[in-house]
N, C-alpha and C positions, 0 to 999 in steps of 0.2 A: 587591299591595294596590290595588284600585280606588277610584281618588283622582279628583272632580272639580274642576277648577280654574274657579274661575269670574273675570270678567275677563282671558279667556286670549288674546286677541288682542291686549291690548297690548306695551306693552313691556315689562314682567316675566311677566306672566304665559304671556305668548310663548318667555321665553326658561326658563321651567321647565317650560312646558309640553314641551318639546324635550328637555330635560335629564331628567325623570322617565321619556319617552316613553327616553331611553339606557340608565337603569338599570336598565330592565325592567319600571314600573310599569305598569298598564292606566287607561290614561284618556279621560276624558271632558270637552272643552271647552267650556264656559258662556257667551256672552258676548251684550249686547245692540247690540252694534257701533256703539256711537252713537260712539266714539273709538280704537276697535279695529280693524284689519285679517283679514278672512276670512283672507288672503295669507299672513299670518305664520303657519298653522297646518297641519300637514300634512295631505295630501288623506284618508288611513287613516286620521286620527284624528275619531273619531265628533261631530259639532261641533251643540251647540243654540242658536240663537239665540234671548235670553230675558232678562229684567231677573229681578235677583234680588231683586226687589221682588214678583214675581207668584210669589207663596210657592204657588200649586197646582201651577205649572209646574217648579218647581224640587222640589219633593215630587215628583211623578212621576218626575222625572228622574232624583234619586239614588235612589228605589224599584227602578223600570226597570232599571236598571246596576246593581243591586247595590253601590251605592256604602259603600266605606269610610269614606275621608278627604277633607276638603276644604280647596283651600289657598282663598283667599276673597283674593282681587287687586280685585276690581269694586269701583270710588270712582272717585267727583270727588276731585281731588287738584291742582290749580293754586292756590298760595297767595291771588294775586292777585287773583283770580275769585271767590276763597271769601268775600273782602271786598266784592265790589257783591252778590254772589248767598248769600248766606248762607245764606236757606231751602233752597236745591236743594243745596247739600251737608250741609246737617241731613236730609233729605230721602232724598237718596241713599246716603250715608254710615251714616246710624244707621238707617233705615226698613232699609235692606237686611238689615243686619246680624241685625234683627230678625226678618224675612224667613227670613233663613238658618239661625237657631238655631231657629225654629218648622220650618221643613224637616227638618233632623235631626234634633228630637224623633217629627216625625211618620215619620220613614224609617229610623228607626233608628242613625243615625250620629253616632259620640260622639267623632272623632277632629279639631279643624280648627286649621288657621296660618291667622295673619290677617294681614293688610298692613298695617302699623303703620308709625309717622313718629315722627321725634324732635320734628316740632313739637312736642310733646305738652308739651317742656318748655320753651318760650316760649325767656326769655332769661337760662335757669340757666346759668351758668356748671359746677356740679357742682365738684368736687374738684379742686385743681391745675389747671384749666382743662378738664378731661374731665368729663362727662356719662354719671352711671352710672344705674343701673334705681330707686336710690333717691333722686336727685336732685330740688331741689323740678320739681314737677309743675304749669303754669302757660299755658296756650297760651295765644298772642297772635293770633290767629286761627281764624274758624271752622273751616277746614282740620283744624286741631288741634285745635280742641274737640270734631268730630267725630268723630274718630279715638281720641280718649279715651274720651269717650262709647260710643265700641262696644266699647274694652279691656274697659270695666266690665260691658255687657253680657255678653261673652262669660267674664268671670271668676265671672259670677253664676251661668253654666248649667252652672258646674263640680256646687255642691253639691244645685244644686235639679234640674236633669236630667242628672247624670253625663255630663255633655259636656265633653271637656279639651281646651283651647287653648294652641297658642306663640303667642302675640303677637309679631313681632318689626317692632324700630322700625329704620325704614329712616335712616341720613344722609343721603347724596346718593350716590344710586344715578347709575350713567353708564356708558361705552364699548361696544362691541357685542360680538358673538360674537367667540372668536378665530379658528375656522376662516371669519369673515366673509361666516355665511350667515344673520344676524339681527340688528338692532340696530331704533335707535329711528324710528319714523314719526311719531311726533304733527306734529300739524297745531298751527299755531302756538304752539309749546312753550316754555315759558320757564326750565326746566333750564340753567344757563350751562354745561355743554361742548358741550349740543345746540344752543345757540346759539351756539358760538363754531365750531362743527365747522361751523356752516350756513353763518356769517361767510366761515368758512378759504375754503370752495368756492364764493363770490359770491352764495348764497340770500339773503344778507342785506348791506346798502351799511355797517353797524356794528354794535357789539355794545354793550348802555346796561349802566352800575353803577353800582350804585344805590347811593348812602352811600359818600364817599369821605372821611371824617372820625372812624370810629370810632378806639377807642384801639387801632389794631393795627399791624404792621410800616407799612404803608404807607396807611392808611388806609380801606383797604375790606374788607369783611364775610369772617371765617375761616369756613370747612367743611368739614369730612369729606369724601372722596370715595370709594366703594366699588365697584369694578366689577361689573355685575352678574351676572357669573356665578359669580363669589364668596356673592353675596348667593344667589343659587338653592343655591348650595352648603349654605348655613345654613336650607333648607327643606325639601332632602331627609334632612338628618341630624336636622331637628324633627320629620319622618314618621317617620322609628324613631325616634323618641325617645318620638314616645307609643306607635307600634304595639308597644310594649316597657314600656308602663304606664305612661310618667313621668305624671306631675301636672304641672296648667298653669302657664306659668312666662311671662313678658317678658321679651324680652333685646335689647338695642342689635346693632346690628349695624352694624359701622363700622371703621375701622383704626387710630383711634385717634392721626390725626395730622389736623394742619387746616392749609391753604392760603387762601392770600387770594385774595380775586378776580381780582387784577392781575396774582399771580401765575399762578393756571388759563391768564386771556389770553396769559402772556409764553408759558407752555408749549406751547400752542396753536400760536401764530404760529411760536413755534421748529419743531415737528417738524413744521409743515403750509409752512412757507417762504413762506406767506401773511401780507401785510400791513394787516388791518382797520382801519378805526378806531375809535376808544375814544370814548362819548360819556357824560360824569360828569353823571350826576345827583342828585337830594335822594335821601337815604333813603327806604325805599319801607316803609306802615306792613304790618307783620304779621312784618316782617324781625327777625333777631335779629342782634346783632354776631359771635357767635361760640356754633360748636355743632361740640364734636368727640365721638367716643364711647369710652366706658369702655367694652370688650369682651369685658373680665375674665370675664363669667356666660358669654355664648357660648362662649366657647373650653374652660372649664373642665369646662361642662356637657353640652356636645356635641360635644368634641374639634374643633372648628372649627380650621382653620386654615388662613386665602387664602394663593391661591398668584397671584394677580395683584394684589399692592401694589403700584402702581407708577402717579404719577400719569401720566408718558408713555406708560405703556402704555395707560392710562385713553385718553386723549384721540386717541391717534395709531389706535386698534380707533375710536374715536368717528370720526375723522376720516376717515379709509378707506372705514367705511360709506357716509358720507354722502357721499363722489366719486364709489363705487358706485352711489348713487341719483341722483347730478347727472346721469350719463351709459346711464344705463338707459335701455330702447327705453320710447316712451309706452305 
């Protein structure tokens, strides 16, 4: 099936882009590289650089290719960021989205995964402390309200142009490839294992956490952590899941277990025998106390099931990467 990935230069959509290119799929790489690495994408695979905002460029392109499916990664996605710049992730976030559903009406293609975030549910708790697909729905930042805002888009172009979508909502995506020939580059990134992995290797003199008062073990913020080649996992099996007719669906994708921040750090410094330091801060606004995911539809619905749970393995694939990239020729 010929599938274009667009935001394929980053860090996910880099490491499916690699992952679909193993399965056998035929692809085609999207990306306007404003946060993406050309590097991360192999030399064979056919690469446009393009925002997915310039809906004539992107209509040519799945025309061109004969494109099938589309996994749709391209957003602003920095929590933080989304709070001083709001407009440009309303902007990038929903315009694109829009962008892209008017591309495959005009190109024919009715198949797309979209890159979804559990912001989406602010600061639901969900069931027993998990966060499942029907838990209230409430973002506390524009991050998340964008992101909603394009579910709904694209859940609209089911019935009115037979366009079906997975939406799946990421927890906290992290670690790098395991054969150790991809992980994450962002440029000032604010993910905490990309920043404690930068910590481990002296990119950074500390590592800040933010809220060390909520009601939790220790008092700083629980979360999900999912490696992401697990997470890719859950997007090639959402590609047959519609190439095979399903109907659109959202689904969490997460392990359904949640760590604290202090702990992330202890685990860090443990398998890296690095000693940073820790600087406590206020809580930071758009943060939620506690976001783990109900998995339950994933695994049921598309036989999901990670074979890398494992937060040290999370961190120590994180870790490695990033000594890799300390000591790389310039």
């Amino acid at each position: 099936m010929r599938t274009l990935v667009t935001g394929s230069a980053g860090y996910i959509g880099s490491h499916a882009t690699n992952a679909l290119l193993k399965s056998g799929f035929d692809v085609v790489s999207y990306d306007n590289l404003s946060t993406g690495f050309r590097s991360s994408i192999p030399e064979h695979v056919q690469f446009i650089e393009g925002d997915v905002r310039d809906t004539a460029k992107l209509t040519k392109a799945l025309r061109d290719n004969k494109i099938e499916a589309v996994i749709h990664f391209a957003a602003k996605l920095k929590v933080p960021e989304s709070l001083t710049l709001p407009l440009d992730y309303y902007d990038n976030n929903i315009s694109g989205t829009i962008s892209l559903i008017q591309a495959c009406r005009s190109a024919g293609v009715d198949k797309v995964i979209f890159s979804s975030t559990a912001a989406v549910y602010g600061t639901s708790n969900g069931d027993k402390g998990l966060v499942h697909e029907g838990s209230i729905i409430s973002p506390i930042n524009p991050y998340g309200s964008s992101k909603l805002m394009a579910e709904k888009i694209l859940a609209d172009a089911e019935p009115a142009h037979g366009i079906r979508s997975v939406a799946l909502r990421y927890f906290n995506v992290a670690g790098a490839a395991l054969d150790g020939k991809n992980g994450q580059r962002t440029a000032d990134a604010s993910h905490l294992i990309k920043v404690a992995s930068e910590a481990a290797v002296g990119k950074r003199h500390f590592v800040q956490v933010f809220g060390t008062d909520y009601a939790t073990k220790d008092g700083s913020a629980v979360r999900d952590y999912i490696h992401v080649e697990d997470l890719i996992d859950a997007h090639l099996l959402a590609l047959g899941y519609l190439r095979d007719g399903g109907s659109s669906q959202v689904l969490n994708c997460g392990y359904g277990k949640g760590y604290t921040v202090l702990e992330v750090l202890e685990t860090m410094k443990r398998i890296s025998g690095a000693s940073f330091s820790i600087s406590h801060q206020n809580r930071r606004t758009g943060d939620a106390p506690h976001l783990v995911a109900d998995a339950t539809k994933l695994r049921n619905l598309l036989g999901w099931t990670p074979q890398r749970d494992d937060l040290e393995l999370i961190c120590r694939t994180s870790y490695e990467w990033e000594k890799r990239q300390s000591t790389a020729p310039a």
